[in-house]
C-alpha positions as CSV (number, residue, x, y, z in Angstrom):
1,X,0.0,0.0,0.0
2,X,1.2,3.4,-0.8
3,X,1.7,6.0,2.4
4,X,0.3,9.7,1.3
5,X,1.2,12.8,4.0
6,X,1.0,16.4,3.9
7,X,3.2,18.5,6.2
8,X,1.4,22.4,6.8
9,X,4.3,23.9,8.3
10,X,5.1,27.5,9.1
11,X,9.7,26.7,9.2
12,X,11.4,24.6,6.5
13,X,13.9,22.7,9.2
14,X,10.6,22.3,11.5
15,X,8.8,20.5,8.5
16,X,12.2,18.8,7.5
17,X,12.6,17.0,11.4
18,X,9.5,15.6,10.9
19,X,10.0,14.1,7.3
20,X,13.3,12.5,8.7
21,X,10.8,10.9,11.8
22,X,8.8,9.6,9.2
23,X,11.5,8.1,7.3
24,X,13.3,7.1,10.3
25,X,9.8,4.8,11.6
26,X,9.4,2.5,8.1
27,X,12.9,1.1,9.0
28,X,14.0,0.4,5.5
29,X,15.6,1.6,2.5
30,X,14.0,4.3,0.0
31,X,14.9,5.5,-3.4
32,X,14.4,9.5,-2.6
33,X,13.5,12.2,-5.2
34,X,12.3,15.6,-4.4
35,X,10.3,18.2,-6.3
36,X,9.5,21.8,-6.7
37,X,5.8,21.4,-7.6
38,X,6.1,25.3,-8.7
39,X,9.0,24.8,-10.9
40,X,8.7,21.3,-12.8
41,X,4.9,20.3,-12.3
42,X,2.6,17.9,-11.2
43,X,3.2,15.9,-14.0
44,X,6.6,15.4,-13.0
45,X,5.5,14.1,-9.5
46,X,3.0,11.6,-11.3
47,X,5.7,10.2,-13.4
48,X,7.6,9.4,-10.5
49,X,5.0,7.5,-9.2
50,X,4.0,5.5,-11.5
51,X,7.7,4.5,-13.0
52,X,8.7,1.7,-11.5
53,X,12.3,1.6,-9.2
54,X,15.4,0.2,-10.9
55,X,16.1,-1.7,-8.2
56,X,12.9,-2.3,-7.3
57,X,12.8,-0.6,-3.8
58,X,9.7,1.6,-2.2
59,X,10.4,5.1,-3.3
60,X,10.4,8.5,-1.0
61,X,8.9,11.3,-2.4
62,X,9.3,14.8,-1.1
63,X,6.9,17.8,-2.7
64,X,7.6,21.0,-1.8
65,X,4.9,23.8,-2.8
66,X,1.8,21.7,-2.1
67,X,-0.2,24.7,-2.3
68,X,0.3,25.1,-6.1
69,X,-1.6,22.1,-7.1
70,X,-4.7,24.7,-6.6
71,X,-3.2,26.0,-10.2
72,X,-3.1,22.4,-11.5
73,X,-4.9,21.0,-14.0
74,X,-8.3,19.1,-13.5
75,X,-6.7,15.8,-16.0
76,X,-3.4,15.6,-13.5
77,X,-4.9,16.0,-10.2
78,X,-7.1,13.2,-11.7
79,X,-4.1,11.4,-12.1
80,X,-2.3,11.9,-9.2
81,X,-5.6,10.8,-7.2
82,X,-5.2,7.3,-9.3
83,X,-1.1,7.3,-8.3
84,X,-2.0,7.6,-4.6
85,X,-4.5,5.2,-4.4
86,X,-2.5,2.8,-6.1
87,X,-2.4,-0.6,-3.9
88,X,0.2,-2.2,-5.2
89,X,3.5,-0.6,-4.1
90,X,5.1,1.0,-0.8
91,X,5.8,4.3,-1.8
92,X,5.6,7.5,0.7
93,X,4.9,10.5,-0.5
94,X,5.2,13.5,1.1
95,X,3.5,17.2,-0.4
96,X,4.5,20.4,1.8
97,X,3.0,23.3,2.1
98,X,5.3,26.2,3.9
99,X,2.5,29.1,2.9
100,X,-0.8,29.9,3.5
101,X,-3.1,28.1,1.3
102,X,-6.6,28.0,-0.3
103,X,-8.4,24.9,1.5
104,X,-12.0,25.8,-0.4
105,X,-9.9,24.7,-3.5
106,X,-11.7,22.3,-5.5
107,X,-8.2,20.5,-6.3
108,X,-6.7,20.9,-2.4
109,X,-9.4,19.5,-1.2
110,X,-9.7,16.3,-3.4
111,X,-6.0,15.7,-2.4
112,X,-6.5,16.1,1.3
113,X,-9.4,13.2,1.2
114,X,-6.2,11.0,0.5
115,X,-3.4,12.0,2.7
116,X,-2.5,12.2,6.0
117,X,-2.7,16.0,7.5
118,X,0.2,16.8,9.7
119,X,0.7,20.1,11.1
120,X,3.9,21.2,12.3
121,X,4.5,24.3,13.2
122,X,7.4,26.6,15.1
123,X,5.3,27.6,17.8
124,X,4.2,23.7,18.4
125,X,8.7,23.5,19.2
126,X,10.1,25.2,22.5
127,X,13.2,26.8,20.5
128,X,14.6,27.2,23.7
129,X,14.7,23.9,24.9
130,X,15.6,22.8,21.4
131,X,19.2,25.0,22.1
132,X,19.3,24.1,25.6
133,X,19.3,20.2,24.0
134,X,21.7,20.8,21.3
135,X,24.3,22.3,23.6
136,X,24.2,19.7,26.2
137,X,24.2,16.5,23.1
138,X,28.0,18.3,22.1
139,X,29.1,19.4,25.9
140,X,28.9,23.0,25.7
141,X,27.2,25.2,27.7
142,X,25.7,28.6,27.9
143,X,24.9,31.3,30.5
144,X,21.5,32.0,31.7
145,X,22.0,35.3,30.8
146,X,23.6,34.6,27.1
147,X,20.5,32.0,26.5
148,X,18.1,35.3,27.0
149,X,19.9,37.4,24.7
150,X,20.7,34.4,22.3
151,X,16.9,33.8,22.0
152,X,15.6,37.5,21.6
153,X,17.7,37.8,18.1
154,X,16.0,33.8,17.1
155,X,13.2,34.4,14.3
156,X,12.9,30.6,13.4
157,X,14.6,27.3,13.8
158,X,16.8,27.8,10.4
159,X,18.2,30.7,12.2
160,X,18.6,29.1,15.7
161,X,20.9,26.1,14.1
162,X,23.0,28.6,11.5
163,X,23.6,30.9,15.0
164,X,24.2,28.0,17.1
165,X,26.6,26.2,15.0
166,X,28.9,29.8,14.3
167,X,28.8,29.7,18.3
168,X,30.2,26.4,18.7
169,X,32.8,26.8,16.1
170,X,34.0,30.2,18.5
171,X,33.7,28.7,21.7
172,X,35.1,25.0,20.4
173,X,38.3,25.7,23.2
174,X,36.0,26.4,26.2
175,X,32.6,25.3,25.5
176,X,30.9,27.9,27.6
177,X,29.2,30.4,25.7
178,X,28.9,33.5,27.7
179,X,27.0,36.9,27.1
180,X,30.7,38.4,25.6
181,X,30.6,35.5,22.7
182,X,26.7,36.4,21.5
183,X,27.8,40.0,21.4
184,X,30.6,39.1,19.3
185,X,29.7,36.8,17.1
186,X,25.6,36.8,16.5
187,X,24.4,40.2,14.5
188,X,20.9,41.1,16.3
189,X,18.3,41.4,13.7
190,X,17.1,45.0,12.5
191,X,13.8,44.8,15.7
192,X,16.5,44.6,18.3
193,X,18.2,48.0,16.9
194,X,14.7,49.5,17.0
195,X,14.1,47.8,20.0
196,X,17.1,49.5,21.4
197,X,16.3,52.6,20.0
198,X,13.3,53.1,21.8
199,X,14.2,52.0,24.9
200,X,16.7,54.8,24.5
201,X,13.9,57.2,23.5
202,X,12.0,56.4,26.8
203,X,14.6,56.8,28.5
204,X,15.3,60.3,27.3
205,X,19.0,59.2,26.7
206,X,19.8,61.6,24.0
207,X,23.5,60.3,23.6
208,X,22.3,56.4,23.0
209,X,19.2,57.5,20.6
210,X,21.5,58.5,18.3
211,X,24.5,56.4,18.2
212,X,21.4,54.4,17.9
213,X,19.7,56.4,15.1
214,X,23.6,56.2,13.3
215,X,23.8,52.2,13.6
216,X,20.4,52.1,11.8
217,X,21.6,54.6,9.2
218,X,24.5,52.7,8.1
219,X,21.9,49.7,7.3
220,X,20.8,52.5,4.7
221,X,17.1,52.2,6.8
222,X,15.2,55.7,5.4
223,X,13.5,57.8,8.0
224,X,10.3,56.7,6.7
225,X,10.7,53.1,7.0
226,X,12.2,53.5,10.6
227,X,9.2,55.8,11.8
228,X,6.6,53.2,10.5
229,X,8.9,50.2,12.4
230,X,8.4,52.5,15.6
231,X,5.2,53.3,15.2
232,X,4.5,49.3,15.3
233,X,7.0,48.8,18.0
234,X,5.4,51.6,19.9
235,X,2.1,50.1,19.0
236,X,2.9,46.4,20.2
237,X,4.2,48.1,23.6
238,X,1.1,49.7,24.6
239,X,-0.4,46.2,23.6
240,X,1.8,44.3,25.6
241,X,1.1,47.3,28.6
242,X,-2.4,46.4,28.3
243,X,-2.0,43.0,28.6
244,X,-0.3,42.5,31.6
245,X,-2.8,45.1,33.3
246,X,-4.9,42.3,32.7
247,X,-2.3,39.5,34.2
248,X,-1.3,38.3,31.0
249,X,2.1,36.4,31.6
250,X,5.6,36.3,29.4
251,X,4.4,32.8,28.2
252,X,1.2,34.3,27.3
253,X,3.0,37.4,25.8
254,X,5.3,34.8,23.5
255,X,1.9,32.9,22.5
256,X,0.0,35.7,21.2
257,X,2.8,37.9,19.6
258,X,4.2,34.6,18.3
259,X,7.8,35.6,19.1
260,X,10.5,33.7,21.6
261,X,10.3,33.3,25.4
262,X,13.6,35.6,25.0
263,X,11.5,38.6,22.7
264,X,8.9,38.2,25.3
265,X,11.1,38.9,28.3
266,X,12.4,42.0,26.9
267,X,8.8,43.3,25.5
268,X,7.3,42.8,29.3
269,X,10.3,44.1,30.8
270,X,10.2,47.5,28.6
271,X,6.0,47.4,29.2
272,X,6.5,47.0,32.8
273,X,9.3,50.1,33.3
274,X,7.1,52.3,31.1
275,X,4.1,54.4,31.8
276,X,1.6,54.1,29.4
277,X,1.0,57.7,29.0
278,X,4.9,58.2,27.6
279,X,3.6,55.3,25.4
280,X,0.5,57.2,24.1
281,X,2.4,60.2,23.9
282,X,5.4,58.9,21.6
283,X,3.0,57.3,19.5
284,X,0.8,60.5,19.4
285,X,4.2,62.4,17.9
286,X,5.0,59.3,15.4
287,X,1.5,60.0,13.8
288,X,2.0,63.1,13.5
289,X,5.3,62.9,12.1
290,X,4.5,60.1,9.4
291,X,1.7,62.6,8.5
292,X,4.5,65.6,7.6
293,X,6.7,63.2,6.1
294,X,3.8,62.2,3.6
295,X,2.6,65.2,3.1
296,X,5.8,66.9,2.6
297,X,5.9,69.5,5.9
298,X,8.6,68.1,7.0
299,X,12.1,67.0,5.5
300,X,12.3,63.4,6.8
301,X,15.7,63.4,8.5
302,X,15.1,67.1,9.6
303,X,11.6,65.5,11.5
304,X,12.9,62.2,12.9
305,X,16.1,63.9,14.5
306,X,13.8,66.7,16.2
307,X,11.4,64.2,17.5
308,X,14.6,62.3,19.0
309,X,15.4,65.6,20.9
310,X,12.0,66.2,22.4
């Protein structure tokens, strides 16, 4: 009998650990091909099927782009239904789908009547506990303190292994990663700068603002773009402010903003230091600004460097 999954993930390496758990529980050998349903075609995937092995071994089959077939035509997904239900081989298959996708589509949903649904998604993995794991498997081991500030620049789990493995390359000698080695070696993503910058801004430290204001310049960031990032940042405060008035927790803060336990310590850290009115107010002046900069009252780096020295 033949063995039809989909995989609905949100993270390529998230999907990827679970098609190696799959292969991993048949216990056997495969012949493996992969396709780019977006690039060569469903056709392409139904040849495979139905062309017998040269060594006459199950195959694997990997499609990527599983939300494409919407776009297929009604004669191959015909096709493809007949290759999946065929009883007389071993084959997996395995479609992906890394985007949103349209399940009211005609062709999607005549699929999914055959497959197995899996859903695997980045906020289903502690990322945290996933680094915590992967230090401990090699003998390495990080501060308390470095893990916090390691996490808050993690997007995904592509990132997390690409950061993690530069880490352990630097620290090979010791294998203690401290707060000095993420400093050094991991670049924190353009939110952190912004991050930075307005916890500078509340503050009122003028001096930080704008040696943060200049380290966001030389990633050739226009004003524009950098009020609209604070606007959202300023925006996502408040929310977070609001929140915990109503005894939200960090865990509840990283669930709903979809971020890492790390992001989420910093963003109820800054929403807990700060009174809401300084929120309302910054955000207030933002507006206002955006508005002259769009209308063209105000020269953009003329109007973002007097806001700075309110």
């Amino acid at each position: 009998m033949a063995y039809n999954y989909w995989i609905v993930s949100d993270d390529y390496e998230v999907a990827n650990e679970k098609i190696e758990e799959i292969r991993k529980s048949f216990g056997k050998e495969f012949e493996e091909a992969t396709y780019q349903l977006e690039e060569e075609g469903l056709y392409a995937v139904i040849d495979e099927l139905t062309t017998i092995s040269l060594f006459d071994t199950p195959k694997f089959i990997v499609v990527h782009s599983f939300e494409k077939v919407a776009e297929s035509p009604m004669n191959a997904v015909g096709e493809l239904l007949r290759a999946l239900n065929n009883a007389n081989n071993e084959n997996v298959i395995i479609f992906i789908s890394l985007k949103n996708y349209d399940s009211a589509n005609g062709n999607i949903q005549k699929i999914a009547k055959y497959v197995t649904r899996i859903e695997v998604k980045t906020k289903n993995l502690s990322l945290e506990e996933y680094v915590i794991n992967n230090l401990k498997k090699d003998g390495y081991e990080i501060e308390p303190s470095a893990l916090t500030i390691f996490m808050s620049y993690q997007n995904d789990l592509s990132m997390v292994k690409q950061n993690l493995e530069l880490l352990k390359c630097y620290t090979k000698d010791s294998k203690k990663i401290t707060n000095a080695d993420i400093k050094i070696m991991i670049n924190p993503p353009l939110e952190n700068n912004v991050y930075q910058l307005i916890e500078s801004v509340l503050k009122n430290d003028k001096k930080q603002v704008f040696k943060s204001y200049q380290d966001l310049k030389t990633q050739s960031i226009q004003p524009s773009y950098l009020v609209s990032l604070l606007i959202n940042k300023f925006q996502e405060l408040y929310n977070v402010a609001i929140l915990l008035r109503n005894r939200a927790t960090q865990a509840d803060i990283s669930n709903l903003f979809g971020v890492s336990s790390g992001r989420a310590y910093y963003m109820v850290k800054n929403a807990k230091e700060t009174d809401i009115g300084k929120i309302k107010k910054n955000l207030a002046d933002l507006n206002d600004l955006e508005f002259k900069m769009k209308s063209g009252k105000i020269d953009q780096n003329l109007g973002l460097e007097l806001y700075f020295l309110k």
